[in-house]
MARFI-562720 format. One record per residue (C-alpha): residue in three letters; x, y, z. Coordinates in steps of 0.2 Angstrom, whole numbers, padded with zeros to 4 digits, always signed. Layout:
BEGIN
ALAXYZ
...
//
This chain:
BEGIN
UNK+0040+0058+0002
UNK+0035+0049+0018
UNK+0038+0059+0035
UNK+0034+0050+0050
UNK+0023+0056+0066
UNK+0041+0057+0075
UNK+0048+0069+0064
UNK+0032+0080+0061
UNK+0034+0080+0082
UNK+0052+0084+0082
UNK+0052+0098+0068
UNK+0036+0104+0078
UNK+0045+0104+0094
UNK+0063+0111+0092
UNK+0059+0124+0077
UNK+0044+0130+0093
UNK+0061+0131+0106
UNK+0071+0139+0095
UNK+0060+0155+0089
UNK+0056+0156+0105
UNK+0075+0158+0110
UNK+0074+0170+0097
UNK+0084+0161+0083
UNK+0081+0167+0067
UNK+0070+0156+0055
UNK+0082+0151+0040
UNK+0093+0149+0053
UNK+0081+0137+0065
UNK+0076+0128+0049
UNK+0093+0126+0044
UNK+0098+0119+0063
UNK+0080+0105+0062
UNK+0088+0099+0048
UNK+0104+0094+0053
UNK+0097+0087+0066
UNK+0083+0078+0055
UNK+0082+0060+0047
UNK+0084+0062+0028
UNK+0070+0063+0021
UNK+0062+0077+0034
UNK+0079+0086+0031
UNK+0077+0086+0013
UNK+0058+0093+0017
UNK+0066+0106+0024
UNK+0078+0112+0016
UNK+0065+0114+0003
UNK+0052+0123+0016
UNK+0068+0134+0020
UNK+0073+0141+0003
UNK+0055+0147+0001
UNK+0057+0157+0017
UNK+0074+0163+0010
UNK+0063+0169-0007
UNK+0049+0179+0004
UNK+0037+0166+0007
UNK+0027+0164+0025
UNK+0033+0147+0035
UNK+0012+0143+0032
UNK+0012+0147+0014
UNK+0026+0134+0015
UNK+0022+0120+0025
UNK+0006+0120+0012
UNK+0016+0116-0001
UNK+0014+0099+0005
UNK-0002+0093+0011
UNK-0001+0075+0009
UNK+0013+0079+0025
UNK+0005+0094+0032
UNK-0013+0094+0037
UNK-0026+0108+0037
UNK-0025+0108+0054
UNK-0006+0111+0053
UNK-0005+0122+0043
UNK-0019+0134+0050
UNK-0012+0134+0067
UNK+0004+0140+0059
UNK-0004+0152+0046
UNK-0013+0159+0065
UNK+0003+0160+0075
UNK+0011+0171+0059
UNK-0003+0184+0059
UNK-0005+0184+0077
UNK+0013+0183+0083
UNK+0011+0168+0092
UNK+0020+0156+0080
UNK+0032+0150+0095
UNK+0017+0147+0106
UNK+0005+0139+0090
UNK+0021+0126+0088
UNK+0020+0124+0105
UNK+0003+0119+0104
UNK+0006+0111+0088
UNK+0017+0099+0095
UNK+0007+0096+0111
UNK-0010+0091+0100
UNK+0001+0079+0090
UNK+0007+0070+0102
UNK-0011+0069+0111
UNK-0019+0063+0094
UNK-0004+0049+0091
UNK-0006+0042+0111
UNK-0025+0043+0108
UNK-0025+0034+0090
UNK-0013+0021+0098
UNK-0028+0018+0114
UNK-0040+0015+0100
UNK-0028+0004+0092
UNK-0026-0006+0106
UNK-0042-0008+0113
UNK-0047-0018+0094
UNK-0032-0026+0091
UNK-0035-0041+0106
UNK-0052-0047+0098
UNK-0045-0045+0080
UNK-0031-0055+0082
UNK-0039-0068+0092
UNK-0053-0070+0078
UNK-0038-0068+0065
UNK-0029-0081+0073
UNK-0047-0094+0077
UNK-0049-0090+0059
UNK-0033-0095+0051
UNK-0029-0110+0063
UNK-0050-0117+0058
UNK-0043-0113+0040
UNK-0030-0124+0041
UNK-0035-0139+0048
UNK-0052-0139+0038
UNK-0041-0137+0024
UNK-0027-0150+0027
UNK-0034-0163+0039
UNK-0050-0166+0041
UNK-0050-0170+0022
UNK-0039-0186+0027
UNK-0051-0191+0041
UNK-0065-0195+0030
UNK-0058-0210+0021
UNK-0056-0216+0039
UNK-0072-0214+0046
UNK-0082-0219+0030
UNK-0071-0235+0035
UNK-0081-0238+0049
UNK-0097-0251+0047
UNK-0107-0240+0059
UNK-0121-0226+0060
UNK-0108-0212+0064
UNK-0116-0199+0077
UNK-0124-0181+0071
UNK-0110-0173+0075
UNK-0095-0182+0065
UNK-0107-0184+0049
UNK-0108-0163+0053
UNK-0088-0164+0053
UNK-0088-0175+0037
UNK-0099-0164+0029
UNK-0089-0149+0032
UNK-0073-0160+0027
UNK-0080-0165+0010
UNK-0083-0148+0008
UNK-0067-0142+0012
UNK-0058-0157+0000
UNK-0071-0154-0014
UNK-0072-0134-0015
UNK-0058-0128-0002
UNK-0046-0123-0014
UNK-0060-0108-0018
UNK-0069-0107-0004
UNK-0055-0100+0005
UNK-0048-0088-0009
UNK-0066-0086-0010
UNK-0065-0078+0008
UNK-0050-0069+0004
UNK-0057-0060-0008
UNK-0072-0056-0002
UNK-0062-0049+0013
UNK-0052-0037-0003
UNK-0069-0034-0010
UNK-0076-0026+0005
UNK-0061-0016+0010
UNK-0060-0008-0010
UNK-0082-0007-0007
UNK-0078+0006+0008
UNK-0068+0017-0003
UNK-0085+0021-0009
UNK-0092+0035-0001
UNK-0108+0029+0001
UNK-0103+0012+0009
UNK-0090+0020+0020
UNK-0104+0031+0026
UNK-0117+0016+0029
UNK-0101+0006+0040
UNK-0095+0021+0050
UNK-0113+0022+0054
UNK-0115+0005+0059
UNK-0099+0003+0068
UNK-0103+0019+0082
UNK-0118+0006+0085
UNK-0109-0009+0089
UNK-0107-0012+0109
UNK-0090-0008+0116
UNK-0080-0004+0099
UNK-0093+0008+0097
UNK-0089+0019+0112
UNK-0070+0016+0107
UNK-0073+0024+0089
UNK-0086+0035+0096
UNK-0073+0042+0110
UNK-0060+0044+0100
UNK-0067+0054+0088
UNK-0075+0065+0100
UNK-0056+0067+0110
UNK-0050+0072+0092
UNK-0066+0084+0091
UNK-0062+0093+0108
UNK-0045+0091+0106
UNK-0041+0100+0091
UNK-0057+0114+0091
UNK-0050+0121+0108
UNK-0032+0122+0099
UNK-0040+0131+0086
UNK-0050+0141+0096
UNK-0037+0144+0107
UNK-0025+0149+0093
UNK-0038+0162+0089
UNK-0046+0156+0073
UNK-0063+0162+0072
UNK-0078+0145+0076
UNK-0084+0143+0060
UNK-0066+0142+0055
UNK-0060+0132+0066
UNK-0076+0119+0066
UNK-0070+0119+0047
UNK-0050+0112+0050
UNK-0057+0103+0065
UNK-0069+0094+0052
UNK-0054+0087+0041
UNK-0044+0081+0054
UNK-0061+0068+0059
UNK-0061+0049+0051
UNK-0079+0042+0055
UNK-0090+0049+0041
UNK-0103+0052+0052
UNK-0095+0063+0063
UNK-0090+0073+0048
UNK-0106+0074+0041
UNK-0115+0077+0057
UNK-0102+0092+0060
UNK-0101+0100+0044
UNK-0125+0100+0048
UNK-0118+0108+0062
UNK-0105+0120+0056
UNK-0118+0126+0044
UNK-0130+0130+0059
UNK-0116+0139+0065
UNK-0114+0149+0053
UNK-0132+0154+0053
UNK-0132+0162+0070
UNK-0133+0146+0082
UNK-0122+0142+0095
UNK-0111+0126+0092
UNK-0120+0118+0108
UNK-0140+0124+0101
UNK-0132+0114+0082
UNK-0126+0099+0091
UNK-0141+0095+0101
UNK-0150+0085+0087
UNK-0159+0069+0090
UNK-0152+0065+0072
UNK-0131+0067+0079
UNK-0133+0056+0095
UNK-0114+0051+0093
UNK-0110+0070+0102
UNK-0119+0064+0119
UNK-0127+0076+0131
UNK-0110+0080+0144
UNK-0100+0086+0128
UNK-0117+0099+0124
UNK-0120+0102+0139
UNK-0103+0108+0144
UNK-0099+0115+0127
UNK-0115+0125+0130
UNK-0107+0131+0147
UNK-0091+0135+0140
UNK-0099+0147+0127
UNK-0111+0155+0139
UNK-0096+0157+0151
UNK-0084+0164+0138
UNK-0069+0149+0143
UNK-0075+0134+0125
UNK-0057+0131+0124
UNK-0055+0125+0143
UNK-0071+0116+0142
UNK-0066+0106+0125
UNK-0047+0104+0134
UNK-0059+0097+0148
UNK-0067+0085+0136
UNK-0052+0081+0127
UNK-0044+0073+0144
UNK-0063+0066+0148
UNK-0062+0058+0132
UNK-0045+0049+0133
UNK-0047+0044+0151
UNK-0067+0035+0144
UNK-0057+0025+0129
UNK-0046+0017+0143
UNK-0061+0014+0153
UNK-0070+0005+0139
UNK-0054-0003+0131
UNK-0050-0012+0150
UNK-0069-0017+0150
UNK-0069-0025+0131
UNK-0054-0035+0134
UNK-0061-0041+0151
UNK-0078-0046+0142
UNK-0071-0052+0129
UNK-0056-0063+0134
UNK-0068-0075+0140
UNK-0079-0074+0127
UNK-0067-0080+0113
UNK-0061-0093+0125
UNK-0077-0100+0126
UNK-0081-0103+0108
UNK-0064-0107+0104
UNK-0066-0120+0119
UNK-0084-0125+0111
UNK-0076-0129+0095
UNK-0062-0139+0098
UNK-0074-0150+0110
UNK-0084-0151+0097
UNK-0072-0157+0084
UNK-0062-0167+0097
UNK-0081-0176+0103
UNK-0083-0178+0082
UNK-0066-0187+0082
UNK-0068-0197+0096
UNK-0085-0203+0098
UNK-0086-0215+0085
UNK-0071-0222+0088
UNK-0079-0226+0106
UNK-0097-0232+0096
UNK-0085-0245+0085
UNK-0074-0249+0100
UNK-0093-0254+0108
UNK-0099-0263+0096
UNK-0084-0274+0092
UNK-0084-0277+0112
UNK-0102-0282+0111
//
Protein backbone atom coordinates (compact mmCIF):
# COMPACT_ATOMS: atom_id res chain seq x y z
CA UNK A 1 0.00 0.00 0.00
CA UNK A 2 1.36 3.23 -1.30
CA UNK A 3 0.17 6.45 0.39
CA UNK A 4 1.29 9.67 -0.96
CA UNK A 5 3.00 12.83 1.09
CA UNK A 6 -0.51 14.48 0.10
CA UNK A 7 -2.66 12.24 1.87
CA UNK A 8 -0.33 11.66 5.00
CA UNK A 9 -0.73 15.89 5.01
CA UNK A 10 -4.45 15.62 4.62
CA UNK A 11 -5.21 12.78 7.08
CA UNK A 12 -2.72 14.76 9.43
CA UNK A 13 -4.45 17.90 8.78
CA UNK A 14 -8.21 17.51 9.13
CA UNK A 15 -8.23 14.48 11.77
CA UNK A 16 -5.98 17.65 13.93
CA UNK A 17 -9.20 20.08 12.97
CA UNK A 18 -11.64 17.83 13.89
CA UNK A 19 -10.40 16.60 17.50
CA UNK A 20 -9.82 19.77 18.03
CA UNK A 21 -13.70 20.74 17.24
CA UNK A 22 -14.09 18.01 19.59
CA UNK A 23 -15.34 15.35 17.10
CA UNK A 24 -15.14 11.96 18.24
CA UNK A 25 -12.21 9.82 16.97
CA UNK A 26 -14.16 6.82 15.19
CA UNK A 27 -16.18 9.30 14.13
CA UNK A 28 -13.13 11.88 12.71
CA UNK A 29 -11.61 8.78 11.11
CA UNK A 30 -14.62 7.67 9.69
CA UNK A 31 -15.24 11.47 8.21
CA UNK A 32 -11.02 11.53 6.58
CA UNK A 33 -11.95 8.72 4.99
CA UNK A 34 -14.80 9.69 2.98
CA UNK A 35 -12.97 12.36 2.13
CA UNK A 36 -9.69 10.24 1.36
CA UNK A 37 -8.49 8.86 -2.05
CA UNK A 38 -8.81 5.02 -1.97
CA UNK A 39 -6.11 3.53 -0.96
CA UNK A 40 -5.56 6.18 2.36
CA UNK A 41 -9.34 5.51 2.97
CA UNK A 42 -8.84 1.88 2.90
CA UNK A 43 -5.73 2.60 5.61
CA UNK A 44 -8.11 4.00 7.44
CA UNK A 45 -10.89 2.23 7.85
CA UNK A 46 -8.47 -0.40 8.99
CA UNK A 47 -6.49 2.17 11.61
CA UNK A 48 -10.41 2.85 12.72
CA UNK A 49 -11.65 -0.65 13.62
CA UNK A 50 -8.58 -0.99 15.94
CA UNK A 51 -9.72 2.14 17.62
CA UNK A 52 -13.16 0.69 17.64
CA UNK A 53 -11.38 -2.71 19.40
CA UNK A 54 -9.59 -0.49 22.30
CA UNK A 55 -6.42 0.15 20.69
CA UNK A 56 -4.51 3.75 20.93
CA UNK A 57 -4.58 5.98 17.44
CA UNK A 58 -0.42 5.43 18.01
CA UNK A 59 -0.55 1.80 18.61
CA UNK A 60 -2.38 2.10 15.37
CA UNK A 61 -0.66 4.11 13.02
CA UNK A 62 2.34 1.56 13.94
CA UNK A 63 0.82 -0.96 12.48
CA UNK A 64 2.28 0.34 9.38
CA UNK A 65 5.61 1.59 9.27
CA UNK A 66 6.56 1.28 5.81
CA UNK A 67 3.56 4.43 5.87
CA UNK A 68 4.14 5.89 9.14
CA UNK A 69 7.49 6.80 10.43
CA UNK A 70 9.16 6.85 13.84
CA UNK A 71 8.82 10.25 13.81
CA UNK A 72 5.02 9.97 13.26
CA UNK A 73 4.24 7.76 15.17
CA UNK A 74 5.97 9.13 18.43
CA UNK A 75 4.55 12.46 18.07
CA UNK A 76 1.24 10.86 18.03
CA UNK A 77 2.03 8.25 20.80
CA UNK A 78 3.29 11.91 22.88
CA UNK A 79 0.05 13.92 21.96
CA UNK A 80 -2.03 10.69 23.53
CA UNK A 81 -0.20 10.60 26.81
CA UNK A 82 0.09 14.17 27.11
CA UNK A 83 -3.25 15.26 25.77
CA UNK A 84 -2.00 17.15 23.17
CA UNK A 85 -3.00 14.95 20.22
CA UNK A 86 -4.88 17.94 18.44
CA UNK A 87 -1.95 20.06 18.93
CA UNK A 88 0.95 17.06 17.94
CA UNK A 89 -1.18 16.66 14.53
CA UNK A 90 -0.97 20.10 14.29
CA UNK A 91 2.49 20.02 14.36
CA UNK A 92 2.54 16.82 12.70
CA UNK A 93 1.29 18.28 9.70
CA UNK A 94 3.27 21.57 9.91
CA UNK A 95 6.81 19.48 9.99
CA UNK A 96 5.61 17.44 6.90
CA UNK A 97 4.95 19.87 4.84
CA UNK A 98 8.34 21.86 5.86
CA UNK A 99 10.23 18.49 5.18
CA UNK A 100 8.28 17.96 1.58
CA UNK A 101 9.03 22.02 0.45
CA UNK A 102 12.73 21.35 1.88
CA UNK A 103 13.37 17.88 0.15
CA UNK A 104 11.75 19.49 -3.13
CA UNK A 105 14.74 22.74 -2.63
CA UNK A 106 17.26 20.18 -2.46
CA UNK A 107 15.81 18.60 -5.51
CA UNK A 108 15.95 21.45 -7.38
CA UNK A 109 19.01 22.78 -6.75
CA UNK A 110 20.71 19.21 -8.29
CA UNK A 111 18.45 18.64 -10.78
CA UNK A 112 19.89 21.73 -13.48
CA UNK A 113 23.59 20.25 -13.41
CA UNK A 114 22.16 16.45 -13.64
CA UNK A 115 20.14 17.06 -16.52
CA UNK A 116 22.49 19.06 -18.37
CA UNK A 117 25.35 16.38 -18.00
CA UNK A 118 22.48 13.77 -18.58
CA UNK A 119 21.57 15.28 -21.56
CA UNK A 120 25.72 16.26 -22.77
CA UNK A 121 26.02 12.62 -22.12
CA UNK A 122 23.25 10.98 -24.01
CA UNK A 123 23.38 13.50 -27.11
CA UNK A 124 27.84 12.62 -27.21
CA UNK A 125 26.42 9.00 -26.90
CA UNK A 126 24.51 9.26 -29.92
CA UNK A 127 26.48 10.82 -32.30
CA UNK A 128 29.61 8.78 -31.25
CA UNK A 129 27.61 5.97 -31.77
CA UNK A 130 25.73 6.57 -34.96
CA UNK A 131 27.77 9.25 -36.94
CA UNK A 132 31.06 9.56 -36.47
CA UNK A 133 31.44 5.88 -37.31
CA UNK A 134 30.28 6.98 -41.08
CA UNK A 135 32.77 9.82 -41.13
CA UNK A 136 35.80 7.68 -41.21
CA UNK A 137 35.54 5.90 -44.48
CA UNK A 138 35.34 9.64 -45.65
CA UNK A 139 38.28 10.96 -44.09
CA UNK A 140 40.50 7.95 -44.69
CA UNK A 141 39.40 8.91 -48.26
CA UNK A 142 41.45 11.79 -48.24
CA UNK A 143 45.30 11.55 -49.59
CA UNK A 144 46.42 13.87 -46.82
CA UNK A 145 48.21 14.14 -43.33
CA UNK A 146 44.95 14.84 -41.39
CA UNK A 147 45.41 17.20 -38.38
CA UNK A 148 45.92 15.95 -34.53
CA UNK A 149 42.62 16.69 -33.89
CA UNK A 150 40.52 14.74 -36.62
CA UNK A 151 42.93 11.61 -36.24
CA UNK A 152 41.81 12.27 -32.27
CA UNK A 153 38.06 12.19 -33.56
CA UNK A 154 38.91 8.91 -35.72
CA UNK A 155 40.28 7.34 -33.08
CA UNK A 156 37.35 7.80 -30.84
CA UNK A 157 35.09 6.96 -34.01
CA UNK A 158 36.84 3.57 -34.56
CA UNK A 159 36.37 3.03 -31.12
CA UNK A 160 32.96 3.67 -31.13
CA UNK A 161 32.28 1.44 -34.52
CA UNK A 162 34.46 -1.35 -33.22
CA UNK A 163 33.47 -1.63 -29.28
CA UNK A 164 30.42 0.75 -29.14
CA UNK A 165 27.83 -1.66 -29.04
CA UNK A 166 29.46 -2.61 -25.24
CA UNK A 167 31.16 0.28 -24.33
CA UNK A 168 27.91 1.98 -23.83
CA UNK A 169 25.91 -0.90 -22.17
CA UNK A 170 29.25 -1.10 -20.64
CA UNK A 171 28.46 2.45 -19.17
CA UNK A 172 25.08 1.57 -18.40
CA UNK A 173 25.97 -0.92 -16.29
CA UNK A 174 28.42 0.37 -14.51
CA UNK A 175 26.04 3.17 -13.66
CA UNK A 176 23.51 -0.11 -12.23
CA UNK A 177 26.44 -1.39 -10.62
CA UNK A 178 27.19 1.52 -8.46
CA UNK A 179 23.79 2.33 -7.52
CA UNK A 180 23.25 -1.68 -6.25
CA UNK A 181 27.14 -1.09 -4.61
CA UNK A 182 25.57 1.90 -2.39
CA UNK A 183 23.04 -0.46 -1.05
CA UNK A 184 26.10 -1.51 0.95
CA UNK A 185 26.34 -0.10 3.96
CA UNK A 186 29.81 0.36 3.89
CA UNK A 187 29.90 2.13 0.34
CA UNK A 188 26.89 4.27 1.18
CA UNK A 189 28.87 5.35 4.18
CA UNK A 190 32.13 6.16 2.18
CA UNK A 191 29.76 8.30 -0.76
CA UNK A 192 27.71 10.14 1.83
CA UNK A 193 30.95 11.09 3.29
CA UNK A 194 32.38 12.13 0.09
CA UNK A 195 29.42 13.95 -1.22
CA UNK A 196 29.20 16.67 2.08
CA UNK A 197 32.79 17.50 0.73
CA UNK A 198 31.88 18.34 -2.67
CA UNK A 199 31.72 22.20 -3.40
CA UNK A 200 28.12 23.65 -3.61
CA UNK A 201 26.19 20.22 -3.59
CA UNK A 202 27.77 19.66 -0.46
CA UNK A 203 26.22 22.69 1.34
CA UNK A 204 22.96 21.54 -0.41
CA UNK A 205 23.12 17.96 1.30
CA UNK A 206 24.70 19.28 4.18
CA UNK A 207 21.80 21.98 4.68
CA UNK A 208 19.27 19.85 4.16
CA UNK A 209 20.09 17.52 6.46
CA UNK A 210 20.68 19.90 9.23
CA UNK A 211 17.03 21.78 8.34
CA UNK A 212 15.60 18.11 8.93
CA UNK A 213 17.96 17.86 12.19
CA UNK A 214 16.51 21.19 13.69
CA UNK A 215 13.29 20.84 12.29
CA UNK A 216 12.09 17.60 13.59
CA UNK A 217 14.29 17.70 17.26
CA UNK A 218 12.40 20.98 18.15
CA UNK A 219 9.10 19.10 17.20
CA UNK A 220 10.09 16.38 19.37
CA UNK A 221 11.26 18.44 21.92
CA UNK A 222 8.43 20.58 21.83
CA UNK A 223 6.00 17.70 21.97
CA UNK A 224 7.55 16.83 25.19
CA UNK A 225 9.68 13.61 24.51
CA UNK A 226 12.53 13.58 26.58
CA UNK A 227 16.33 14.39 24.46
CA UNK A 228 17.61 11.31 24.35
CA UNK A 229 14.36 10.27 22.92
CA UNK A 230 13.91 12.47 20.72
CA UNK A 231 17.60 12.57 19.34
CA UNK A 232 16.61 8.82 18.71
CA UNK A 233 13.34 9.37 16.30
CA UNK A 234 15.10 12.47 14.97
CA UNK A 235 18.01 10.05 14.07
CA UNK A 236 15.63 7.78 11.74
CA UNK A 237 14.11 10.48 10.04
CA UNK A 238 18.18 11.54 8.58
CA UNK A 239 19.41 10.21 5.04
CA UNK A 240 23.21 10.97 4.81
CA UNK A 241 24.84 8.20 6.83
CA UNK A 242 27.20 10.52 8.15
CA UNK A 243 24.86 12.48 9.84
CA UNK A 244 23.42 9.50 11.43
CA UNK A 245 26.39 8.02 12.60
CA UNK A 246 27.72 11.23 13.74
CA UNK A 247 24.42 11.71 15.77
CA UNK A 248 23.75 8.50 17.15
CA UNK A 249 28.26 9.38 18.61
CA UNK A 250 26.40 12.08 19.97
CA UNK A 251 23.11 10.70 21.22
CA UNK A 252 25.37 8.25 23.25
CA UNK A 253 27.37 11.40 24.74
CA UNK A 254 24.00 12.45 25.60
CA UNK A 255 23.10 9.94 27.40
CA UNK A 256 26.20 10.03 29.38
CA UNK A 257 25.61 13.26 31.10
CA UNK A 258 26.75 15.74 28.20
CA UNK A 259 24.71 18.52 26.77
CA UNK A 260 23.78 18.01 23.11
CA UNK A 261 25.97 21.13 22.18
CA UNK A 262 29.31 19.75 24.44
CA UNK A 263 28.52 16.15 22.09
CA UNK A 264 28.27 17.98 18.92
CA UNK A 265 31.33 20.10 19.12
CA UNK A 266 33.82 17.35 17.77
CA UNK A 267 36.56 18.01 15.24
CA UNK A 268 35.43 14.42 13.83
CA UNK A 269 31.38 15.85 13.06
CA UNK A 270 32.30 19.14 11.18
CA UNK A 271 29.01 18.74 9.02
CA UNK A 272 27.03 20.24 12.28
CA UNK A 273 29.11 23.75 11.92
CA UNK A 274 29.76 26.15 14.69
CA UNK A 275 26.33 28.58 14.46
CA UNK A 276 24.09 25.39 14.91
CA UNK A 277 26.37 24.44 18.39
CA UNK A 278 26.78 27.48 19.39
CA UNK A 279 23.07 28.35 19.41
CA UNK A 280 21.96 24.85 20.32
CA UNK A 281 24.38 25.59 23.30
CA UNK A 282 22.42 28.93 23.95
CA UNK A 283 19.19 27.36 23.72
CA UNK A 284 20.05 24.74 26.35
CA UNK A 285 21.69 27.10 28.80
CA UNK A 286 18.60 29.45 28.15
CA UNK A 287 15.88 26.74 28.78
CA UNK A 288 14.08 27.72 24.87
CA UNK A 289 16.25 24.39 22.37
CA UNK A 290 12.99 24.20 20.63
CA UNK A 291 12.93 27.98 19.49
CA UNK A 292 16.46 27.76 18.87
CA UNK A 293 16.34 24.56 16.51
CA UNK A 294 12.80 26.35 14.92
CA UNK A 295 15.38 29.12 14.38
CA UNK A 296 17.84 26.96 12.78
CA UNK A 297 15.26 25.08 10.95
CA UNK A 298 14.18 28.43 9.00
CA UNK A 299 18.15 29.42 8.97
CA UNK A 300 18.64 26.18 7.16
CA UNK A 301 15.87 26.45 4.31
CA UNK A 302 16.52 30.14 3.61
CA UNK A 303 20.87 28.85 3.13
CA UNK A 304 19.83 25.87 0.59
CA UNK A 305 18.06 28.72 -1.48
CA UNK A 306 21.01 30.73 -1.09
CA UNK A 307 23.43 27.96 -2.26
CA UNK A 308 20.95 26.48 -4.88
CA UNK A 309 20.68 30.28 -6.60
CA UNK A 310 24.65 30.41 -6.41
CA UNK A 311 25.13 26.65 -8.05
CA UNK A 312 23.00 27.30 -10.84
CA UNK A 313 24.52 30.72 -11.43
CA UNK A 314 28.21 29.03 -11.36
CA UNK A 315 27.28 26.39 -13.09
CA UNK A 316 25.11 27.49 -16.16
CA UNK A 317 28.25 28.90 -17.58
CA UNK A 318 30.31 26.34 -16.78
CA UNK A 319 28.37 23.46 -18.73
CA UNK A 320 27.97 25.84 -21.50
CA UNK A 321 31.44 26.15 -21.87
CA UNK A 322 32.60 22.69 -22.12
CA UNK A 323 29.61 21.87 -23.99
CA UNK A 324 30.85 24.93 -26.37
CA UNK A 325 34.46 23.50 -26.23
CA UNK A 326 33.27 20.32 -27.51
CA UNK A 327 31.32 20.79 -30.22
CA UNK A 328 34.19 23.31 -31.53
CA UNK A 329 36.28 20.78 -31.27
CA UNK A 330 34.42 18.22 -33.17
CA UNK A 331 33.15 20.84 -35.63
CA UNK A 332 37.24 22.17 -36.07
CA UNK A 333 37.86 18.04 -36.37
CA UNK A 334 35.25 18.00 -39.17
CA UNK A 335 36.08 20.89 -41.04
CA UNK A 336 39.75 21.31 -40.95
CA UNK A 337 40.75 18.84 -43.19
CA UNK A 338 38.42 19.42 -45.47
CA UNK A 339 39.98 23.19 -45.71
CA UNK A 340 43.90 21.24 -45.74
CA UNK A 341 42.45 19.17 -49.07
CA UNK A 342 40.66 22.07 -50.41
CA UNK A 343 44.48 23.71 -49.95
CA UNK A 344 46.17 21.51 -51.47
CA UNK A 345 44.15 20.71 -54.46
CA UNK A 346 44.17 24.66 -55.00
CA UNK A 347 48.00 24.64 -54.83
Amino acid sequence: MRISVEDKLFLTRHLSTMIKAGVPMDEALMTVADQASPDLAKLINKVKADVDNGKSLGESFGKYPKVFDRFFISLVKAGEVSGTLEENLGFLAEQMGKNFALRRKVQGALIYPILVLSATFLMGTGISWFVLPKLIDMFSSFDIVLPLSTRILMGFAFFMRDYGIIAVPGVFGLILLFLMLLRVKKVRRAWDGWVLSIPFIGKVVEYGEMGKLSRNLGTLLKSGLPVTEALKVTIDTMSNLKFIDDLNAVKKEVEEGKSVSAAMINKKYPEFGKLATRMIGVGEKSGNLEEMLAYLSVYYDEEIDNVSKNLTTLLEPVLLLIIGLVVGFVAVAIISPIYTMVGSVGG
